[in-house]
N, C-alpha and C positions, 0 to 999 in steps of 0.2 A: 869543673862544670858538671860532668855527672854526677855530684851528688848532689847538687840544686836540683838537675831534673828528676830523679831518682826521688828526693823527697816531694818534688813537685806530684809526680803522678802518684804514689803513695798516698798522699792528700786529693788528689781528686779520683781516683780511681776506686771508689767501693765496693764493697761485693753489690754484684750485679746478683738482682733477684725477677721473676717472672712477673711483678708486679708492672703494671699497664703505667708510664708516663705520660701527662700530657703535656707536662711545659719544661723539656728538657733542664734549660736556663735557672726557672725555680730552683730544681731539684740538683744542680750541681752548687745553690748558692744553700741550699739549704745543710749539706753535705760537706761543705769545705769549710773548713776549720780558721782560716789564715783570713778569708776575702768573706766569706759571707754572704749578705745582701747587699754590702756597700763594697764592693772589689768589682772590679772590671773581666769582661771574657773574650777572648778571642773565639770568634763562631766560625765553623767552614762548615759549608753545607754540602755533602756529596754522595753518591750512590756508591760505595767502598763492595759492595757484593754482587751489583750490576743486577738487582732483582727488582729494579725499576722506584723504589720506593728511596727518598730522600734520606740521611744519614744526618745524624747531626753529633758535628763532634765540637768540645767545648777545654779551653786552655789559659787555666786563671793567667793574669797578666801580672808579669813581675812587676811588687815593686821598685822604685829607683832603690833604695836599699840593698837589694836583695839584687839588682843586675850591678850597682859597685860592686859587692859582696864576689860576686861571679867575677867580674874584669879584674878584682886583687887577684882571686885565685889562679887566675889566667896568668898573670907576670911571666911567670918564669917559660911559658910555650903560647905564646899570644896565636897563634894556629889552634886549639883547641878550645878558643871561646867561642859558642855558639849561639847569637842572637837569635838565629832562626829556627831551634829545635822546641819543639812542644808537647808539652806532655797533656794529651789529647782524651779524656772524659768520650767512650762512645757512644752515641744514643742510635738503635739502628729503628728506621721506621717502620710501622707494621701494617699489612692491610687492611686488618681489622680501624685504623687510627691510633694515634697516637704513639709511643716510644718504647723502649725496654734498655738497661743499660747494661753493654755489654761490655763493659770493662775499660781496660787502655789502650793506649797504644805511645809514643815517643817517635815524632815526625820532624825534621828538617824540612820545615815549607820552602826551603832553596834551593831541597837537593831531594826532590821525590818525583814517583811514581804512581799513575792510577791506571789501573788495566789490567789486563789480563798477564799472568805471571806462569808463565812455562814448566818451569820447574814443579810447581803445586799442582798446576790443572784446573785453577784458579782464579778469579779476579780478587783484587786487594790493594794494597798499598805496599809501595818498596822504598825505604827510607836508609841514607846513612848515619853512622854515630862514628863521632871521632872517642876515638878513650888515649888516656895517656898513660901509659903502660912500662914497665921496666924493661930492660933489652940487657939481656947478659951480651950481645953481640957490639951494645956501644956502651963501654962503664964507663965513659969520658959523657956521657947524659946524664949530668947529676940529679934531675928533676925528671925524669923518665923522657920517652919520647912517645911521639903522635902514630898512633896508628887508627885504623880506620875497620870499619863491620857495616856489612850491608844485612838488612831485617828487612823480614818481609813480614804485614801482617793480614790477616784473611778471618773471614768468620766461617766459625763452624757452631750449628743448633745455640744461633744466637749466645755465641762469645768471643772478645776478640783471641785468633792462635798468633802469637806473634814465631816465627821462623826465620833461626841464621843462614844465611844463602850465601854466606862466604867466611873466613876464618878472618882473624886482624890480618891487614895488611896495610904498607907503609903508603901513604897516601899519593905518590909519587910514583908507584908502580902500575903497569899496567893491569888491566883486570876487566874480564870479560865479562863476567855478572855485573860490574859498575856500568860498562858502556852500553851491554843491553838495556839497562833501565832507566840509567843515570847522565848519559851522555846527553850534551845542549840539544839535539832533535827530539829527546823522549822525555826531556821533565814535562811534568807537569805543573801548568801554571796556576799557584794557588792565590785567593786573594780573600785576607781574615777581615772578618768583619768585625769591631770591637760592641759589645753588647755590655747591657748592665742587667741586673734583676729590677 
């Protein structure tokens, strides 16, 4: 599944330049290789810097191809398919009008965060990624096993800084940077809006 998204934000993720956007949406169809003008986007619209000004971030939609593709790869650890991660195009808004594109980011809209983030000193986004990873501690996991990373990501002079706020850990353990951000009282409720160019 990671390297779907990993290709995914690759592709939509360009160098961000100080150039002035005014139609976010254009300019990620304009930009991505795979989808186009005729590809679909998941929109979330959110203030990620809490500096009042609307944020727009933009996540070509897989096609059915391309989430088969992802569910075979899944077989062997069906726990590490993830319908809900997105590799997320940032547009952050400016006072002057209009956008600037700050880069990426990779969000689990099931299992995130918005607000202020303690450890940075921060407002931003706190997202998990499952990775399936090799365990010299179980050699009986022929296909690796599931572990787990908390990211947190924040802008800084208009970029996104994406930051590890925890080591892998086995998804089943406890963990106190997951419950701070992550626990059912503090998700954040997101809901995408599908757009087209």
């Amino acid at each position: 599944m990671k390297i779907l998204f990993v290709f995914l934000i690759a592709n939509v993720c360009w160098i961000a330049d100080a150039q002035v956007i005014q139609n976010p949406l254009k300019d990620a169809a304009k930009f991505h290789p795979t989808y186009g003008e005729t590809g679909v986007y998941y929109e979330w619209i959110v203030d990620i810097n809490h500096d009042g000004l609307k944020d727009i971030l933009l996540s070509a939609q897989a096609t059915p191809e391309m989430v088969k593709a992802d569910e075979d790869a899944a077989r062997f650890i069906p726990e590490s398919y993830q319908p809900d991660q997105h590799a997320f195009a940032v547009y952050l808004g400016l006072k002057t009008g209009g956008y600037i594109n700050a880069g990426g980011m990779l969000v689990d809209v099931s299992q995130c965060y918005l607000g202020y983030i303690k450890e940075l000193k921060q407002y931003g986004i706190v997202s998990v990624e499952n990775s399936v990873v090799d365990d010299p501690d179980e050699p009986q996991a022929r296909h690796g096993v599931l572990k787990q990373q908390i990211f947190a990501y924040t802008i800084h002079q208009n970029k996104v800084i994406e930051t590890k706020l925890t080591s892998l850990f086995d998804p089943d353990e406890k963990n106190a940077v997951y419950d701070e951000y992550l626990s059912d009282s503090k998700l954040t409720k997101i809901q995408l809006r599908e757009v087209a160019p």
